[in-house]
C-alpha positions in Angstrom: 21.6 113.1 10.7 24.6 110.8 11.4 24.5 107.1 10.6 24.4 105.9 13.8 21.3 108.3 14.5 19.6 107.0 11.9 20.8 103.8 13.2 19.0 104.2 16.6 16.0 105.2 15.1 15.9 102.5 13.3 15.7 100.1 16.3 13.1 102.6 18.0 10.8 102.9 15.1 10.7 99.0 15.0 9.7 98.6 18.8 6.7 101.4 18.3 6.1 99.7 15.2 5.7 96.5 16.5 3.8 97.2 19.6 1.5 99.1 16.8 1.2 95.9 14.8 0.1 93.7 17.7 -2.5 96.5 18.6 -3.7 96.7 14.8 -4.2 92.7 15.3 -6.3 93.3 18.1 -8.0 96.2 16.4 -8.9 93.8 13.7 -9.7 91.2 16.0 -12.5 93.8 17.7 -13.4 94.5 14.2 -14.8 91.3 13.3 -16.0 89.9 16.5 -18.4 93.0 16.4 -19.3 92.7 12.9 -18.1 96.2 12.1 -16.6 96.1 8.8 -18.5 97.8 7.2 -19.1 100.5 9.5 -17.1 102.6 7.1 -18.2 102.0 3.8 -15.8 104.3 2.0 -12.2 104.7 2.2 -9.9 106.6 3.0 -12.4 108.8 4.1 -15.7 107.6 6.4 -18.9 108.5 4.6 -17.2 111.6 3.0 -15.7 112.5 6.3 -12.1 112.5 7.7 -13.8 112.6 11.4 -16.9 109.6 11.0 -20.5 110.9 11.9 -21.8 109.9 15.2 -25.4 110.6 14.6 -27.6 109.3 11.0 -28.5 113.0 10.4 -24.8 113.8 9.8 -24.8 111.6 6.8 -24.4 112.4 3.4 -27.5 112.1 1.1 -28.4 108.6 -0.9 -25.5 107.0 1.0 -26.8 103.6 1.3 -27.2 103.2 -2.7 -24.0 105.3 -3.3 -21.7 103.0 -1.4 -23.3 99.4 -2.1 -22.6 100.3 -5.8 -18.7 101.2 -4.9 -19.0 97.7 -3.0 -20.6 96.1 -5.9 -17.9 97.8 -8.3 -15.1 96.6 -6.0 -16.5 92.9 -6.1 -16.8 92.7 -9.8 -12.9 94.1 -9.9 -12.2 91.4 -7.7 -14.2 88.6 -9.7 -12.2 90.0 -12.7 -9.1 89.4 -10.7 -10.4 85.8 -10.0 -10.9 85.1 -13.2 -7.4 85.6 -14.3 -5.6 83.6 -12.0 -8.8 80.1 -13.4 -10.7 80.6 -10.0 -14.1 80.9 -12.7 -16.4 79.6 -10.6 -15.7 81.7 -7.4 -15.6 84.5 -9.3 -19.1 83.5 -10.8 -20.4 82.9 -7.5 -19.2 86.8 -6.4 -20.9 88.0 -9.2 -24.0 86.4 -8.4 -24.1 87.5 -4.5 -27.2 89.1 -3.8 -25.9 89.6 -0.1 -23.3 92.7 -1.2 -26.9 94.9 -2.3 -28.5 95.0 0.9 -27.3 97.9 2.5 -25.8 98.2 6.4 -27.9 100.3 8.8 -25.5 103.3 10.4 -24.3 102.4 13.6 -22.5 104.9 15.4 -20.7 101.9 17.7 -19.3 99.8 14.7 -18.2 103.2 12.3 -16.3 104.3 15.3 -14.7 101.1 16.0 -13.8 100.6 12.4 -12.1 104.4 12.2 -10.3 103.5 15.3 -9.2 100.4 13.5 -8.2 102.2 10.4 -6.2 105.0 12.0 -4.3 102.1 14.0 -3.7 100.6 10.7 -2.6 104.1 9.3 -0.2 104.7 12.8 1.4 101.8 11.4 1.8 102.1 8.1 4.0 105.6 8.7 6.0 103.7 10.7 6.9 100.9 8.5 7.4 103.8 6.3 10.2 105.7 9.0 11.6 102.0 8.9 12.3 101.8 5.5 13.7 105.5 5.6 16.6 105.1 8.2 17.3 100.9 7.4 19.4 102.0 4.6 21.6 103.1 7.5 22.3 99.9 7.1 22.7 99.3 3.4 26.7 99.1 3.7 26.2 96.3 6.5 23.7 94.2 6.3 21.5 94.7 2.7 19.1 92.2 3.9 17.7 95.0 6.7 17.0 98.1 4.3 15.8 94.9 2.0 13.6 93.0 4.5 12.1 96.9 5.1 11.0 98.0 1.7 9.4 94.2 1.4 7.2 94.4 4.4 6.1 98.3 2.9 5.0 96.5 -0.3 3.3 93.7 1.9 1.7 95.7 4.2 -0.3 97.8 0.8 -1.1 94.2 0.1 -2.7 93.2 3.3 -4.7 96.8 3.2 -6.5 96.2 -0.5 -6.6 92.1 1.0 -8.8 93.6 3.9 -10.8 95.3 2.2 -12.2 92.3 0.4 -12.2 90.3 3.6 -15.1 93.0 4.4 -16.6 93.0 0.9 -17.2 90.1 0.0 -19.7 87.6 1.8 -18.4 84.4 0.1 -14.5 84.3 0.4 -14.2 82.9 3.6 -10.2 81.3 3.1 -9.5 85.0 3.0 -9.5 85.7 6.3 -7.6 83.1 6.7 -4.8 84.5 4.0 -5.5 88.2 5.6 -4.2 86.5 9.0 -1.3 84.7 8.0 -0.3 87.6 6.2 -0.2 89.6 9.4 1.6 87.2 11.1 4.3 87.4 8.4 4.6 91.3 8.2 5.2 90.9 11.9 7.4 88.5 11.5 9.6 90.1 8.7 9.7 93.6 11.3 10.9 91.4 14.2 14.0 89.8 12.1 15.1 93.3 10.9 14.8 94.7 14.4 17.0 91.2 16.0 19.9 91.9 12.7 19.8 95.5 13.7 20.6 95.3 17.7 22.7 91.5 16.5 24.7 93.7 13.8 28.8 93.6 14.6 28.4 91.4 17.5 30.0 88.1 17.6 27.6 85.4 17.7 27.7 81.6 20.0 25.9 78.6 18.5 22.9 77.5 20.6 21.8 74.1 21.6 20.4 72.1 18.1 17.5 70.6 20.0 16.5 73.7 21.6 16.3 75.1 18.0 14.4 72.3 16.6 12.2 72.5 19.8 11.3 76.1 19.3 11.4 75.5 15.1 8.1 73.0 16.0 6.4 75.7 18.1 6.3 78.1 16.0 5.1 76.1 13.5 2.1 74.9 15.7 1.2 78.2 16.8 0.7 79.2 13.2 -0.8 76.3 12.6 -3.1 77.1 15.6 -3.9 80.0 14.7 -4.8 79.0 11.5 -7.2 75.9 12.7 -8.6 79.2 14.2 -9.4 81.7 12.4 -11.1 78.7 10.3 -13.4 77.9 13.1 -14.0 81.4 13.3 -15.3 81.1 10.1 -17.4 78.3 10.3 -18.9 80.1 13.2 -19.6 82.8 10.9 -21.2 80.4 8.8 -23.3 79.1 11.6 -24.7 82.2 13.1 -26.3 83.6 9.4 -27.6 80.1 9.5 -29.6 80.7 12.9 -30.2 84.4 12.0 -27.7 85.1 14.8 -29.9 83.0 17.5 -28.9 80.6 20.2 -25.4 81.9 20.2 -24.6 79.4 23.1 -25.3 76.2 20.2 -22.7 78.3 17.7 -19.6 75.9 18.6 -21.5 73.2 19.1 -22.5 73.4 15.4 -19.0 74.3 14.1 -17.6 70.6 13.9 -14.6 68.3 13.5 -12.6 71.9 12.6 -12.7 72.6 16.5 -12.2 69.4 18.0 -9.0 70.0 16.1 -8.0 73.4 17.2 -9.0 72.1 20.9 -7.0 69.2 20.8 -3.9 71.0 19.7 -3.2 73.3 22.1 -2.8 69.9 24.1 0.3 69.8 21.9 1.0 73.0 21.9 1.4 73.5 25.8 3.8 70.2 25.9 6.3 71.5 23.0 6.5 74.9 25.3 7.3 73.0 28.0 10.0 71.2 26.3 11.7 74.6 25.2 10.7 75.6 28.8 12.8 73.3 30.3 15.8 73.0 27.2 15.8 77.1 28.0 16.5 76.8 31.8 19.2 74.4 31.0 21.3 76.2 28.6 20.2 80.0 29.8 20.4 82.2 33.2 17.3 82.6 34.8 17.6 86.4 34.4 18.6 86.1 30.7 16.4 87.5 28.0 15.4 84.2 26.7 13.7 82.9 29.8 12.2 86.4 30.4 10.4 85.9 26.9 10.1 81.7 27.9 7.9 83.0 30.9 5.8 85.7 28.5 5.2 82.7 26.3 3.8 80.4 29.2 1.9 83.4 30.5 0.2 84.3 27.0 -0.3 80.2 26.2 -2.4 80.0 29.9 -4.1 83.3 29.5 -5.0 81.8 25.6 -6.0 78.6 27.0 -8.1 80.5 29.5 -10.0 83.1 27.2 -10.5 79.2 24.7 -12.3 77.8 27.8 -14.7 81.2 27.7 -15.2 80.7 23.7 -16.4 77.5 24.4 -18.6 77.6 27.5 -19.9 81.3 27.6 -21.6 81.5 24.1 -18.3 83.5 22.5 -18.6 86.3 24.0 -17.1 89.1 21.4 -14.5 90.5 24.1 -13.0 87.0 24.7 -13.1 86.7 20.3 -10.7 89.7 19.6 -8.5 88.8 23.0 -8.2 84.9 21.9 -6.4 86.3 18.4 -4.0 88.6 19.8 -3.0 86.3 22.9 -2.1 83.8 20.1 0.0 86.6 18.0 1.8 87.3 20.8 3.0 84.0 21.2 4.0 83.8 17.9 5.8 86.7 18.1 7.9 86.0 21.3 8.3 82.4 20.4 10.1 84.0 17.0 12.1 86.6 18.7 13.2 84.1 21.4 14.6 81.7 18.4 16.2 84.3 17.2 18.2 85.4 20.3 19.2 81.7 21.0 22.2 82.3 19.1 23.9 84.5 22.1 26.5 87.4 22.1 27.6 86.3 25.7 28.2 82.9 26.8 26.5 80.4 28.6 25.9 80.7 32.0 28.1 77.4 32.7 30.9 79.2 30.6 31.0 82.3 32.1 30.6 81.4 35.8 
């Protein structure tokens, strides 16, 4: 294959990837909201299997006490690991968790939705793998995309072993927390290389200062955000084993001063995007890419503040849960990619009118 094959398949294995990446979020998001976790207690495989069971008489013998020792196993590893890095009396407290030896019921629902999760995941794993393979189509360019590529591989092997414990241990909650950010940064890390591919050999305009300071501050609310988030998703968590999973409707209620703070924000939130909003209109045609990705952001921000209202008033249902986490990536990831093409290879509109 010629470079500029490999060069163009480059730029199309990032867009699958991407859209793949956005879809293992929401995967992940599903995940969780349904409590399904565990619904594959081994891995790679799913109770032995490479096609999960969908019925308890397909399951292998003495599973239950099989696979809460490999989960005990794993958690004493990871208390180990713990230990290493001074965090003692975490580790203690792993090692002490009762919780991990009760075994989880089959349930043909939740194994299913973790496979699907898991070959998602696996979907994009090869192609962050075909990225790394045709970036060093770009080696004699730009080193910073085959470099960038081979980075987010080694990241994205983390995230997998760092999910894994998410859904093996009962006590770490901050990791969830990590586990999300981290996703957020793999994404990220894809989007640059993709914008220095299709940027690469084309001269480049400076943009507006404000409007880059403008969009610098969104992003970094959204992350925090979504950060203020996936905390009050965990003190939700928290909440619901401490009702036994009753009177879902008082969950939020119970959650505290964590979600008058994420509420509050996205007061802020809106008002930055409609500061870039207006900044954008300004100093970009209204066919132009970045108010085409200006509009996405507004839509994702309403639809976001819509599926909040539902969290709050409609006892969290789980649909609204896994939809409130990927509305938010996807205004991460636009508001990124929009920074990125502020710098423009065309003029102005004012300039070239």
């Amino acid at each position: 294959m010629s470079k500029a094959t490999n060069k163009t398949r480059f730029k199309q294995a990032s867009l699958i990837t991407i859209v793949l990446l956005f879809a293992l979020i929401l995967a992940g998001g599903i995940v969780r909201s349904s409590g399904s976790g565990m619904g594959c207690p081994d891995w790679p495989k799913c109770f032995g299997r490479y096609i999960p069971p969908t019925d308890a008489s397909e399951l292998p013998a003495d599973y239950k006490e099989t696979y809460v020792a490999k989960r005990a196993a794993k958690n004493q590893r990871f208390a180990k690991t713990l230990d290493v890095f001074g965090y003692s009396e975490l580790a203690t407290r792993i090692r002490e968790d009762k919780s991990i030896l009760v075994p989880e019921e089959f349930n043909a629902a939740r194994t299913w939705t973790e496979y699907i999760n898991r070959l998602v995941g696996a979907l994009s794993g090869v192609g962050l793998l075909a990225i790394v393979f045709f970036s060093f189509s770009y080696w004699s360019e730009n080193k910073w995309i085959p470099v960038l590529s081979v980075i987010n591989l080694l990241l994205v092997g983390y995230q997998a072993w760092l999910g894994s414990i998410v859904v093996s241990t009962n006590l770490v909650d901050w990791i969830v927390t990590v586990h999300m950010l981290l996703a957020l940064v793999i994404l990220g890390i894809t989007i640059y290389a993709y914008h220095l591919a299709k940027v690469q050999g084309k001269p480049l305009l400076k943009s507006d200062v404000l409007l880059k300071v403008i969009a610098f501050i969104a992003i970094a609310l959204s992350v925090l955000q979504i950060t203020f988030g996936t905390e009050v998703r965990e003190k939700v968590d928290e909440v619901a084993d401490h009702m036994q999973g009753a009177n879902r409707d008082q969950w939020v209620s119970k959650v505290g001063e964590i979600f008058i703070t994420h509420r509050d924000l996205a007061l802020l939130v809106l008002v930055i995007n409609v500061m870039m909003y207006a900044l954008t209109r300004r100093n970009f045609d209204r066919h132009s890419l970045q108010q085409q990705l200006m509009s996405f952001i507004f839509l994702m921000i309403v639809l976001q503040i819509g599926v909040g209202i539902a969290l709050s008033y409609a006892a969290l249902p789980p649909v609204a849960q896994a939809s409130h986490i990927v509305l938010a990536s996807l205004v991460f990831g636009a508001q990124f990619y929009l920074l990125l093409n502020f710098r423009r290879t065309v003029k102005y509109t004012e300039v070239s009118r």
